[in-house]
C-alpha positions as CSV (number, residue, x, y, z in Angstrom):
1,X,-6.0,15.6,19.9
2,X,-5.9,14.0,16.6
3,X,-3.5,11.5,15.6
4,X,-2.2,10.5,12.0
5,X,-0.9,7.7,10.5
6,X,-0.6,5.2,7.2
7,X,-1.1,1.5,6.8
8,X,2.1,0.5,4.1
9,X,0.4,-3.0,2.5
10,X,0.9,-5.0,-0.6
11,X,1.7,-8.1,-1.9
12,X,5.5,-9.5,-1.2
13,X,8.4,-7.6,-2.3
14,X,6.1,-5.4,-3.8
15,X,8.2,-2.8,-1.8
16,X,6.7,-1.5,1.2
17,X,9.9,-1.8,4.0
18,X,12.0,0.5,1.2
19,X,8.6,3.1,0.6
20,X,8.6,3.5,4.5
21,X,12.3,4.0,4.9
22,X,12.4,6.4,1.7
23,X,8.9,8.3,3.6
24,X,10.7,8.5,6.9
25,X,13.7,9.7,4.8
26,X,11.5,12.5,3.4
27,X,10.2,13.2,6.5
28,X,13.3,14.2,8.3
29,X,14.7,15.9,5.4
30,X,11.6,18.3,5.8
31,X,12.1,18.5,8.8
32,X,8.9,16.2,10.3
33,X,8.7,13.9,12.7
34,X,7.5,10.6,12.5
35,X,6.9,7.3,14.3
36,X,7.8,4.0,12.9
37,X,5.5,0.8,13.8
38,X,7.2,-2.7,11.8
39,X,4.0,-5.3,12.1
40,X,5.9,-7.8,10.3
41,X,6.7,-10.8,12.7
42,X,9.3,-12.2,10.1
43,X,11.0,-8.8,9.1
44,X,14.8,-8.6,10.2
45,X,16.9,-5.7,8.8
46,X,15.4,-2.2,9.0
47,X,17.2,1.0,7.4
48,X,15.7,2.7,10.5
49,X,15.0,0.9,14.1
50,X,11.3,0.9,14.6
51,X,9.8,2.5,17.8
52,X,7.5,0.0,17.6
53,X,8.6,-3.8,16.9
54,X,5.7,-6.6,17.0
55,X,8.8,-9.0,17.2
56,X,9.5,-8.1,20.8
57,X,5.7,-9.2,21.3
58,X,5.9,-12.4,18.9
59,X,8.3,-13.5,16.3
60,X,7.0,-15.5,13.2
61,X,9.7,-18.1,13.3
62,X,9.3,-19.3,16.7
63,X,5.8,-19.1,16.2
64,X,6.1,-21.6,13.5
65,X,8.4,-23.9,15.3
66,X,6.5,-24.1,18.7
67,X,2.7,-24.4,16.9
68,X,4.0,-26.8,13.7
69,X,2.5,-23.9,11.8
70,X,3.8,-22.5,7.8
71,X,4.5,-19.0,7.1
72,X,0.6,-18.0,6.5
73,X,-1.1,-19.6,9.2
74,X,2.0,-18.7,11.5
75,X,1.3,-15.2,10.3
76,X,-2.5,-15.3,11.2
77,X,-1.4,-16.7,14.5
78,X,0.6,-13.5,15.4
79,X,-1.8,-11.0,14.8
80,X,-4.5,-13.2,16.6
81,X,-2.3,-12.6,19.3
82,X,-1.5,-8.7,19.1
83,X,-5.5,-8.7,18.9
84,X,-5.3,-10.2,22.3
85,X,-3.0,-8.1,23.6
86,X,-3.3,-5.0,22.1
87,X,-1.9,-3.3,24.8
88,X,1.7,-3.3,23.2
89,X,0.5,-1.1,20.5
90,X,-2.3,1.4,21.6
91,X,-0.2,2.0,24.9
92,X,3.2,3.7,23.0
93,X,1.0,4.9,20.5
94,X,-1.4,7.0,23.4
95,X,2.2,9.3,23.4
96,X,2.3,10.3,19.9
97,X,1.2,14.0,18.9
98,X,-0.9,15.2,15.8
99,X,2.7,16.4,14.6
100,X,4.0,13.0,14.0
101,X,3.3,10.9,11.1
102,X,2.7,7.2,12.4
103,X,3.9,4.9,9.2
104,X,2.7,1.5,10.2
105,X,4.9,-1.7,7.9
106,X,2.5,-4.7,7.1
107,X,3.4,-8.2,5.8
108,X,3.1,-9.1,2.5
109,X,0.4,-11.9,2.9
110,X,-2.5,-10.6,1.0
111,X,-4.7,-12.9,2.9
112,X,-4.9,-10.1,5.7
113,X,-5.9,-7.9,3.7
114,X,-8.4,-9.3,1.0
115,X,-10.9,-12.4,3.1
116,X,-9.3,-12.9,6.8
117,X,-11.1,-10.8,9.3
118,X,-8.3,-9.7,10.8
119,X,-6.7,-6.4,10.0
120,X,-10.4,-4.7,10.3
121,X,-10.5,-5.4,13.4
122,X,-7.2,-3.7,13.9
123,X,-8.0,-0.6,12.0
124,X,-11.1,0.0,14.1
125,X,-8.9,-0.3,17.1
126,X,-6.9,2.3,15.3
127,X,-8.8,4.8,14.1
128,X,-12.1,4.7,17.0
129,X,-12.1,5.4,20.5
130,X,-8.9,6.9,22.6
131,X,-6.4,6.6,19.5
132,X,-8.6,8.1,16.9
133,X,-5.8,8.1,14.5
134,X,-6.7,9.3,10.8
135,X,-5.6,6.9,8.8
136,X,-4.9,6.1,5.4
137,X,-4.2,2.7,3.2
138,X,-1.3,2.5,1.2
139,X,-1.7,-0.2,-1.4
140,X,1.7,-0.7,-3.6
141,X,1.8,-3.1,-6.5
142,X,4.9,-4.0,-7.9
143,X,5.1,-2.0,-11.1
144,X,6.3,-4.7,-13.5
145,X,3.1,-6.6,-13.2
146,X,1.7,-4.2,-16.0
147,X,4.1,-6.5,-18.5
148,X,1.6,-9.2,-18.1
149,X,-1.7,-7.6,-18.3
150,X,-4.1,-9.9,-16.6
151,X,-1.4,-10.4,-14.1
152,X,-2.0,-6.3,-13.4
153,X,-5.4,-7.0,-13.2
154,X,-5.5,-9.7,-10.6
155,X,-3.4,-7.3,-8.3
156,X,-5.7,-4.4,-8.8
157,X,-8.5,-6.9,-8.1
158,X,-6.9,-7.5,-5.0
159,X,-6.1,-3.8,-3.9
160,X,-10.1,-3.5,-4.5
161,X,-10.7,-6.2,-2.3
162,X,-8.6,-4.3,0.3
163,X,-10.4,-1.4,-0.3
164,X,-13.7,-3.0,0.1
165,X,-12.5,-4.4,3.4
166,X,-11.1,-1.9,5.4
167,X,-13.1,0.7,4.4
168,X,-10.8,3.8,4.8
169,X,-9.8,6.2,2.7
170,X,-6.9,4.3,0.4
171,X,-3.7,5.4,-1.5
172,X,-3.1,2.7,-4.3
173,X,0.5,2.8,-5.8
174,X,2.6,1.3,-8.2
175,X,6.2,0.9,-7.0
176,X,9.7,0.3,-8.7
177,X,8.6,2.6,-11.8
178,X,12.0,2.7,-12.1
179,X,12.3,-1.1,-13.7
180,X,9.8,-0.6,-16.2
181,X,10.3,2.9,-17.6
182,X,12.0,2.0,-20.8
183,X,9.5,-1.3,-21.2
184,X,6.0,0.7,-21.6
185,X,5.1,3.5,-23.7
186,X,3.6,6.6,-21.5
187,X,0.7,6.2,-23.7
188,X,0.0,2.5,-22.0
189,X,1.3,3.5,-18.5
190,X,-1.4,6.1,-18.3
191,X,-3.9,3.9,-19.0
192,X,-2.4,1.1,-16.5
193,X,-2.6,4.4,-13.8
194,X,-6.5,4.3,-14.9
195,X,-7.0,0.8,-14.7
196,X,-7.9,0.4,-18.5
197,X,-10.3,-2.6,-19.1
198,X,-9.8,-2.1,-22.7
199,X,-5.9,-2.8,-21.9
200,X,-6.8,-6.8,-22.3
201,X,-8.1,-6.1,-25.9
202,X,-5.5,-4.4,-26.9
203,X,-3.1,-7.1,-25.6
204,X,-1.5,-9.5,-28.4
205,X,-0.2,-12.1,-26.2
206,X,-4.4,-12.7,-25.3
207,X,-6.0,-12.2,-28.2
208,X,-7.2,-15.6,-29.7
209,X,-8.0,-16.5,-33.5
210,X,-9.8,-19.0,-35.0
211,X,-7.6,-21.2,-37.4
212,X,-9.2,-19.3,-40.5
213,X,-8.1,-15.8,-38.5
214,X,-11.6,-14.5,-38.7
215,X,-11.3,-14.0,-34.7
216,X,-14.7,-15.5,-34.2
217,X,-15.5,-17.0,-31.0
218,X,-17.1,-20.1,-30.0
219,X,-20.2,-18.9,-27.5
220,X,-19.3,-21.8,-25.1
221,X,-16.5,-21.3,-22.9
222,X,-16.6,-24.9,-21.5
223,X,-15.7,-25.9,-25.0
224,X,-12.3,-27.8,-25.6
225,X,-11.2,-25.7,-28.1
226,X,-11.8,-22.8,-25.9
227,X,-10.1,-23.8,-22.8
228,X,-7.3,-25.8,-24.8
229,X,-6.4,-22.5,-26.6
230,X,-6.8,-20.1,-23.3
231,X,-9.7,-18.6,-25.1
232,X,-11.9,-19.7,-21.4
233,X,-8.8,-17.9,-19.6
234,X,-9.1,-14.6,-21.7
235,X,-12.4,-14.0,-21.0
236,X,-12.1,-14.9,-17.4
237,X,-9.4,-12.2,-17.4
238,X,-11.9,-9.6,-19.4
239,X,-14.6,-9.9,-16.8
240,X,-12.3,-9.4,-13.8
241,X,-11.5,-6.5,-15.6
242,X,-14.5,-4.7,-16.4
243,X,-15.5,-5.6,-12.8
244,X,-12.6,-3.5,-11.9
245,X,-13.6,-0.9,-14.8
246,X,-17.6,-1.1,-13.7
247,X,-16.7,0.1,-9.8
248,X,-14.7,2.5,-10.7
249,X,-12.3,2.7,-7.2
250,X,-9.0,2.0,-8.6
251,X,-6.4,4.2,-9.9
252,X,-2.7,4.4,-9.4
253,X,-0.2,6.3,-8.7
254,X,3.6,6.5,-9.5
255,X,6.7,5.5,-7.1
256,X,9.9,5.8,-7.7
257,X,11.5,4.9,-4.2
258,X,14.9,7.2,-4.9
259,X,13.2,9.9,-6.4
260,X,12.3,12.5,-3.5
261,X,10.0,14.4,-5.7
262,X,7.9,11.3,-6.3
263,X,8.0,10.0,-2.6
264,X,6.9,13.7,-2.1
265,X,4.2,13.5,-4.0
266,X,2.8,10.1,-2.5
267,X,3.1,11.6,0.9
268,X,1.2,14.8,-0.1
269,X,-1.3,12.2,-1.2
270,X,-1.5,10.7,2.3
271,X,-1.7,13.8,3.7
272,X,-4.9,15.1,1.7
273,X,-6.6,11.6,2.3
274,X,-5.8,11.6,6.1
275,X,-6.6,16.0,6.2
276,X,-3.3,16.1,8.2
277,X,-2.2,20.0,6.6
278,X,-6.1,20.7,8.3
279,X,-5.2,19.6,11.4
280,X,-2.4,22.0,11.6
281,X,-2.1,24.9,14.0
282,X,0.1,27.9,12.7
283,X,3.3,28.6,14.7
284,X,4.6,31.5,16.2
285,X,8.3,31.7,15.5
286,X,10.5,31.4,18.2
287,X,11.2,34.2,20.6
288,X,15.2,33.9,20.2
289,X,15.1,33.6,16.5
290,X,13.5,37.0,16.3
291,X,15.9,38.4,18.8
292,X,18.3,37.7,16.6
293,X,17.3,39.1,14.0
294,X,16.5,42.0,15.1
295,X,20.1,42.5,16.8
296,X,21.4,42.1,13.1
297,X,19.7,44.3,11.3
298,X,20.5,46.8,14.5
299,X,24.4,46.2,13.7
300,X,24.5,46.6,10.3
């Protein structure tokens, strides 16, 4: 029996606990079921009580007070210990039908998810042996990072990273479109959806003249005038992005958190990426229902 599910991740307060209560929100209101796993030992309030709470396993507060530990390591220290006893999660989780749709809340520490080890090693747990859930990454981004352009860039540099990682199929999204729809043209936001390298170029704030305007460059970034002007920073900036641009793995796509057409659309994403629709057997309607039907049309 197959098993389906999404990994919500992202940077902090890049929205991932309001995606997952607006995705189980769309889920009931079309009438789906799903299953609610919160793997953030520090989260408190919850729009909807998990079924699933790491916190009754390990919270990241007394974690930090017992091992003299700050919020990162404390946060590494919890999931070494759900590794270790990963009984708490697979065991629930053995219960849950290919109907369901298992929405799994991450922390926003973007070490987990870009160099430490860690979450790999969960998502092979996941998606391999008895589980065998499908699964799918869901990467959000805080939309108004596209009003500093590098800034964009560095966050899409690290959804790649995640990408390259966890090697499953991945959903990248930018969230709270609703703060920055009257501060960028559509023209620009289409090209932020792409992941424009040339974006950078285009960008004022970075572009760098010469006293005499000419725009000429010296050839040494190490030079004082090029590091004392940002000029060393700018083309840092424009190789991270045509990195980006060169591997061609990152694109966007929209969120609006109180639109339901647009958390429609992301979940009809997630579905494609994890085949869930496939997976689907047709049902037979129910035996009453036609019964009644059939008595009404008799009567009229």
């Amino acid at each position: 029996m197959s098993k389906f599910g999404t990994l919500v991740m992202g940077p902090a307060g890049a929205g991932k606990s309001t995606f997952c209560t607006a995705m189980i929100q769309h889920l009931q209101n079309n009438k789906r079921p799903c299953y609610y796993v919160n793997l953030d030992p520090a989260a408190e309030d919850f729009a909807y009580e998990p079924d699933i709470d790491i916190k009754e396993l390990i919270n990241l507060e007394d974690v930090m007070e017992e091992m003299s530990l700050g919020p990162n390591g404390g946060l590494i220290y919890c999931f070494e210990y759900l590794l270790d006893n990963l009984d708490f999660l697979t065991d629930p989780l053995q219960e849950v039908t290919e109907d369901y749709l298992i929405i799994f809340d991450m922390p926003g520490q973007i070490e987990l998810y870009t160099h430490v080890p860690i979450l790999p090693r969960l998502v092979q747990t996941l998606t391999r042996g008895s589980l065998n859930i499908s699964m799918c990454a869901a990467y959000l981004l805080e939309s108004t990072f596209v009003l500093d352009r590098p800034k964009f860039f560095a966050g899409t540099l690290s959804a790649m990273s995640a990408m390259l990682m966890l090697e499953m199929p991945h959903v990248n999204i930018l969230s709270k479109m609703d703060l920055v729809k009257d501060s960028v043209a559509k023209r620009d936001l289409k090209r932020f959806v792409q992941a424009d390298a040339n974006l950078l170029d285009d960008d004022d704030a970075y572009t760098v003249r010469n006293a005499d305007g000419a725009g000429k460059r010296d050839a040494n970034p190490a030079a004082t005038e090029n590091i004392m002007a940002g000029e060393s920073f700018n083309r840092l900036n424009k190789a991270v992005a045509q990195l980006i641009d060169e591997f061609s793995m990152v694109s966007f796509l929209k969120l609006n958190a109180q639109d339901e057409d647009s958390v429609g659309s992301i979940v009809s994403y997630i579905d494609d990426a994890i085949q869930y629709h496939e997976a689907q057997e047709p049902k037979e309607p129910k035996d009453d229902f036609d019964t009644e039907v059939i008595e009404s049309a008799m009567d009229r």
